[in-house]
N, C-alpha and C positions, 0 to 999 in steps of 0.2 A: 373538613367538610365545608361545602360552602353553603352558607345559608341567607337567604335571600326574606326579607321582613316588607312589607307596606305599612305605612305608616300616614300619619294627615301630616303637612305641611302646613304653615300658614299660609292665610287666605283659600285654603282648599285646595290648597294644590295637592295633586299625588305626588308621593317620591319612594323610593326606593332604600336601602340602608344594609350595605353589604357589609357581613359578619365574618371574614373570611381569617382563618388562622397563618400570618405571613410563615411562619415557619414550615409549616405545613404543607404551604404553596413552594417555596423554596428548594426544599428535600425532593418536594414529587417533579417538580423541571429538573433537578439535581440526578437525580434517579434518571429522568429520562433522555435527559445528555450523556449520562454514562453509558447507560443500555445502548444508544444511537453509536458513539464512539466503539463502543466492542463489537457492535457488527460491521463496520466500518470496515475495521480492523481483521476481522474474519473475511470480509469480502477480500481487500487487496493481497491478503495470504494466499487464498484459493488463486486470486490473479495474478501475482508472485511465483505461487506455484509452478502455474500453467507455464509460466514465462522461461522459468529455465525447462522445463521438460522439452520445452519448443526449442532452446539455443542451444544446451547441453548435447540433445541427442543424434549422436552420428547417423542414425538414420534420415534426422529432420536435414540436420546441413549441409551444406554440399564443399564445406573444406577439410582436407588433410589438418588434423594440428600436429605436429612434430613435436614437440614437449609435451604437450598436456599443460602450457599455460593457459593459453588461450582459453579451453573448454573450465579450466578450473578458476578462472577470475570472473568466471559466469554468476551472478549470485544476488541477491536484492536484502533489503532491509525496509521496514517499514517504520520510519522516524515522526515522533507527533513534538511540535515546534523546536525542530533541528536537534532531536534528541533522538539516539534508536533503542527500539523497544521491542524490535523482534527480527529476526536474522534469516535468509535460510543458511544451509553448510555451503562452505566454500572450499569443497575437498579438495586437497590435491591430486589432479589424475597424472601418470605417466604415460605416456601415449606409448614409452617401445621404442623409439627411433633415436633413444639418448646417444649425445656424440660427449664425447671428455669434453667438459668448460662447461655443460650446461646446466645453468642454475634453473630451480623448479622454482618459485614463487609467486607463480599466477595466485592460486588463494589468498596470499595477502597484499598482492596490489587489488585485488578483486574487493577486500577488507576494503581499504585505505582510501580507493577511488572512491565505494561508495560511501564513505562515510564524511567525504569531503564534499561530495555533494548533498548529501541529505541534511550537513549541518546548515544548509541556509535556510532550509524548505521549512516552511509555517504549518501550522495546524497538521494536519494526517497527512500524510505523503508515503508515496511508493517511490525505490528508486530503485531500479534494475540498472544493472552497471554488465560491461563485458569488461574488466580494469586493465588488462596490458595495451600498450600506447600504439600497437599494432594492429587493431583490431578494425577502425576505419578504412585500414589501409586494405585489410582482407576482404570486408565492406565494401568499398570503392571497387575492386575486379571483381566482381559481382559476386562472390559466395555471402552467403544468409548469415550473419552471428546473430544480429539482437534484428535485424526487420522484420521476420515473421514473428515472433515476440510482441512487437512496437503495434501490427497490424491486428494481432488478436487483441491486444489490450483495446484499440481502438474502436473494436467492435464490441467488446463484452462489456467495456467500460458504460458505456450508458446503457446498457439492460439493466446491470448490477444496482446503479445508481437508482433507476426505477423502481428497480426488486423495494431496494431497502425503504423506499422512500413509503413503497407501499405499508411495507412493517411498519413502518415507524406511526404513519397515518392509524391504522388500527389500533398500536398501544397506543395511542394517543383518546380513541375511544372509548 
């Protein structure tokens, strides 16, 4: 509780004399850094979400995968200072069109890439990753992997930030 006293000062001056409990002060910023960090956290998941539903789905994109790597190194993590803390799946799909020699391991270059990038990333970070080394290339001839992905994030990203900021504003009242 903060409590606020008047008091005489010498020569008559007024002053002030705040009685404030630091610990008290502490826990409740403490408290409201954590609450700020969990919505945080909840926003880039729904935005994560969206993300692969946008790259994953054969109806969104406009390439053939032939294995099932591609569509299955689809996949994001959200890391708080180069650590991760929350994953989506990075299933392995078979697309059908297997030929003898072909190794399925999109999923975990989908792992690997993104977790080589998320290790640098500071404070809360989202990282969508498309991980086989082909993926640019499919990019590059115009079919969609991660840019309609990249473009929704671009636009939701600062409403969300607004959204939260508003929350935050009110617990704060």
């Amino acid at each position: 509780m903060l409590e606020i006293r008047q008091r005489t000062a010498p020569q008559s001056a007024m002053g002030l004399k705040c009685n404030v409990d630091m610990n008290d002060m502490r826990k409740r910023f403490d408290d409201m850094l954590k609450a700020t960090e969990k919505m945080q956290i909840v926003r880039l998941q729904m935005l994560g979400e969206e993300c692969i539903i946008r790259a994953r789905g054969e109806h969104v994109n406009n390439w053939q995968d032939q294995t099932g790597n591609l569509r299955s190194s689809i996949g994001y993590m959200i890391f708080k200072d180069g650590e991760p803390i929350l994953e989506s799946t990075f299933e392995q799909v078979n697309a059908g069109n297997a030929k003898e020699g072909d190794v399925y391991d999109g999923a975990q270059r989908g792992i690997q890439f993104c977790k080589t990038i998320g290790e640098q990333t500071h404070g809360i970070a989202l990282v969508v990753v498309a991980g086989m080394s082909y993926a640019s290339y499919v990019e590059k001839n115009g079919k969609d992997v991660l840019t309609s992905a990249e473009q929704y994030v671009e636009r939701e990203l600062p409403r969300m930030l607004e959204e939260l900021k508003s929350q935050i504003i009110k617990a704060a009242e």
